[in-house]
N, C-alpha and C positions, 0 to 999 in steps of 0.2 A: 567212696571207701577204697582207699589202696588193697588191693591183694599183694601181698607181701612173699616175692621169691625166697625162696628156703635154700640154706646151705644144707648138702645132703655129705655127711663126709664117710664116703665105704671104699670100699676095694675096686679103685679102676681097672679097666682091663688093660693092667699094662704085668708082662710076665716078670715073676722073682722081683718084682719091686715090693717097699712099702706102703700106706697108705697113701692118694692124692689126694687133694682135695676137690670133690666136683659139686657144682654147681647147678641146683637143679631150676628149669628154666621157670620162668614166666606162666603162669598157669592158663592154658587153651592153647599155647606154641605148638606151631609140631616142626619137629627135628627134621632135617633135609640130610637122610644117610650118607648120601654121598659126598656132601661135603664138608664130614668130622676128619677130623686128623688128632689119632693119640700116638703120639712116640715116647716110647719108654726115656729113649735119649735122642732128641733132637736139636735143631737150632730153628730160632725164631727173631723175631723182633717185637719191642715194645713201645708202642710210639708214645709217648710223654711230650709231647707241644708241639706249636707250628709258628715259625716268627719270619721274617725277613724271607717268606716264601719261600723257605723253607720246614721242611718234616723234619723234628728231633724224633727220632727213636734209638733207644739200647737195645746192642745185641743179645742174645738168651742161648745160651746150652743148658742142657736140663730136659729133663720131665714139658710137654709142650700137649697142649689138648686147646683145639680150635671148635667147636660147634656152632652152626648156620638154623636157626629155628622162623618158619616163619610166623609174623606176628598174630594173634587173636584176630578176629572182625572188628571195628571200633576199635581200638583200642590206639592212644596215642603215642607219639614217642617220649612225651614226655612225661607219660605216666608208668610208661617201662621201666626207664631207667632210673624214674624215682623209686621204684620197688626194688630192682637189684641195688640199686646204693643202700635202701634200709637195710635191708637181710645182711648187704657183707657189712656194712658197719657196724652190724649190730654183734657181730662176730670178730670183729676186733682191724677190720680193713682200713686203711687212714690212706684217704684218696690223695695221688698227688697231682692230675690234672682231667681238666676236664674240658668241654666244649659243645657248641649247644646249635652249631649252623657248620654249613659246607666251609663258607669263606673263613669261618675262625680254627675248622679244624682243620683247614686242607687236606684234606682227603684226595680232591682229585690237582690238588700241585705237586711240585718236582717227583713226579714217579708215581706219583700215589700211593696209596698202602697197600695193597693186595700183594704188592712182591714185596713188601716187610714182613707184615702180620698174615695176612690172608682174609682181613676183613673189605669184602667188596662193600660199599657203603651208598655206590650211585651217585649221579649228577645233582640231585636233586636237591632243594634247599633245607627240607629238614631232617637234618643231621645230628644225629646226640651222642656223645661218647665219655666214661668215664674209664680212669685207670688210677688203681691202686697199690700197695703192698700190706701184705701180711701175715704172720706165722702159723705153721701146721705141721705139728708130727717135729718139730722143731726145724724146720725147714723156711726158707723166706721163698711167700710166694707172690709172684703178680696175678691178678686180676682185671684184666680190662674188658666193657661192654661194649660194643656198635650197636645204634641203635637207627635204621631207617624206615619207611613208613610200612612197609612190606616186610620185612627182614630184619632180623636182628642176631650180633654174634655175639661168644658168650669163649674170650681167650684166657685158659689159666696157663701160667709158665711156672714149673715148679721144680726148683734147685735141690739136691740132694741134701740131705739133711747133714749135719757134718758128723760122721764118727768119732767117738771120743774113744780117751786110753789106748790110742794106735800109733799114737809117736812120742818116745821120750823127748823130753826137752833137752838139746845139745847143751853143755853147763859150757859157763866161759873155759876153761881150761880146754876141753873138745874143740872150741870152738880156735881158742890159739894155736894147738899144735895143727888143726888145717889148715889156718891162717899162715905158718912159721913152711907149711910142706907145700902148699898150692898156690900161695895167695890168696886165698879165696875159700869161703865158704856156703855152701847154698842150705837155707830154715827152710821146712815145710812147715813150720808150726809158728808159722801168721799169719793170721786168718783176716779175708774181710769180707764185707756183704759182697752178694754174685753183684757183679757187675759194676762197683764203688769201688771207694778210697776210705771207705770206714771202717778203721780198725773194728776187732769183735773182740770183746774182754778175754777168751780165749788165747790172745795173743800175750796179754802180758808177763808170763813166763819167760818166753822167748828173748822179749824186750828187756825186762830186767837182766837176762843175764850177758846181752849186747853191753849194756852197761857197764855191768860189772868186768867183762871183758878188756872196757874202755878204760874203768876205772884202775885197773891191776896193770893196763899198760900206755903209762902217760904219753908218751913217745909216736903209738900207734893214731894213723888215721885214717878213713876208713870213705869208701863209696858204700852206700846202702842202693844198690840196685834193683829194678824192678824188672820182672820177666811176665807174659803173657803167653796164652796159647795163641792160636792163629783165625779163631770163630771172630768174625766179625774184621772189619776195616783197617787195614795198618795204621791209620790215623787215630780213629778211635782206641786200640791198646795202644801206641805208644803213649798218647795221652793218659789213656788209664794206668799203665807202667811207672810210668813218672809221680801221675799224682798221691798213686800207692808207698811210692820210695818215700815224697815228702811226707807222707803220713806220717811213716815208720820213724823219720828222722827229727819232725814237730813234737814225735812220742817222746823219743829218748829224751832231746832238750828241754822238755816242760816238765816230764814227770819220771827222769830216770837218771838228771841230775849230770844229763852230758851237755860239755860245752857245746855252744855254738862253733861252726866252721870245721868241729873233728871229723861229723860224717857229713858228707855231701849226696845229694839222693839224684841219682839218674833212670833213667826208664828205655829199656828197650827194645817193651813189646815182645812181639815174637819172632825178633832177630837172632835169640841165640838159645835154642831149644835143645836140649838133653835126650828127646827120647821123639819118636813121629806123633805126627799131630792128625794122624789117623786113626786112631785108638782114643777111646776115653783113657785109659791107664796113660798114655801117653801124653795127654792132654793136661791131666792130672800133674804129672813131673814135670811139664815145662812152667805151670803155674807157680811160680814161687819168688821167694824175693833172697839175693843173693849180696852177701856181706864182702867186700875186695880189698883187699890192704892198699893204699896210696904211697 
């Protein structure tokens, strides 16, 4: 008979925040204090696969809470993490990888994880781990479990929810006389998931009036540029840069009625930042994607 872990959703101890979501363990676990980590605002990692001996993980800023519980008597690992999989799924988690041995998750190849995630996982062959996403408090959160025969951890990384009614939409006229004085224009108001290239329907105001911008001035053509903060890999955002620019530029041409070839999409990562990347508010302003006259 599965004993079935429980989502417990209250007030973490994180100050002047809003709800997190936590996870309450495995029933007979007991917690190893000393090695919890809650940051209101931290950086982490996510590891989502292991291929070509290589560790895939994404990077995380945000809300970060690591807990180290260790396991029941008896109790196996793969009855652990069948019971954390039910509880988050049952709550709405849609797993994107999983792994079920040392050699499939690499754990201990190139670097290991504990200086990504923080999940020590051991030498040993059995090895379980699963990782997910899903929403809280309207916020996109990850979920991933370690599970080894002794130990088990339990990572939520949880992205700030997005504030609404805090930015008017630039209207294309706004947007040409900065285009006519600057060259250039930089939107806060497109949005994607943390750490993707998927537009958020929030974004389609913006877009429509790029459009329309386009549409009012046949003649204009335009770089749609991608900027990033500086958390995580220069490799990793310039890529994320880019793929964010083409997003925005797939938008306009499929569903905003701009030709092909007008905007071109480039990605720069966090080569050319507006504000220090020491500050979350500063973090915040280099995040955006910026419109350039050609």
């Amino acid at each position: 008979m599965l004993k079935r872990a429980v989502l417990v959703l209250t007030l973490a101890a994180l100050p002047a925040q809003a709800q997190m979501l936590e996870v309450e363990p495995y029933a007979g676990s007991e917690e190893r204090q000393g090695d919890r980590i809650e940051e209101a605002f931290g950086t982490s990692q996510r590891v989502t696969g292991f291929a070509d001996g290589a560790v895939l993980a994404e990077p995380f800023e945000g809300r970060v809470s690591l807990r180290r519980y260790e396991n029941p008597p008896e109790k196996s690992t793969l009855e652990i993490l069948e019971n954390y999989r039910q509880a988050l799924e049952a709550e709405g988690l849609v797993i994107d990888w999983t792994c079920t041995s040392r050699s499939e998750c690499g754990n201990q190849s190139d670097g290991g994880w504990r200086g990504r995630n923080g999940m020590n996982l051991g030498i040993g062959s059995d090895v379980r781990y699963l990782t997910g996403t899903m929403t809280f408090e309207g916020a996109v959160v990850h979920v991933s479990v370690g599970v080894e025969t002794k130990n088990h951890y339990v990572q939520v990384l949880q992205a700030d929810a997005m504030a609404t009614g805090q930015v008017t939409v630039t209207d294309a006229e706004a947007m040409a006389a900065a285009i006519d004085a600057e060259g250039r224009i930089a939107l806060d108001n497109i949005y994607f998931d943390f750490g993707s290239a998927l537009l958020l329907p929030e974004s389609d105001a913006a877009l429509s009036e790029i459009g329309r911008l386009l549409a009012d001035r046949p003649d204009l053509q335009v770089y749609v540029v991608g900027h990033t903060d500086s958390v995580g890999t220069l490799e990793a955002n310039l890529a994320l840069s880019r793929d964010r620019a083409q997003a925005v530029v797939t938008a306009l041409e499929t569903r905003f009625a701009v030709a092909g070839g007008r905007a071109v999409p480039a990605g720069v990562g966090p080569l050319a930042p507006v504000a220090s990347n020491g500050t979350d508010a500063g973090r915040a302003l280099n995040r955006r994607v910026e419109i350039v006259a050609r």
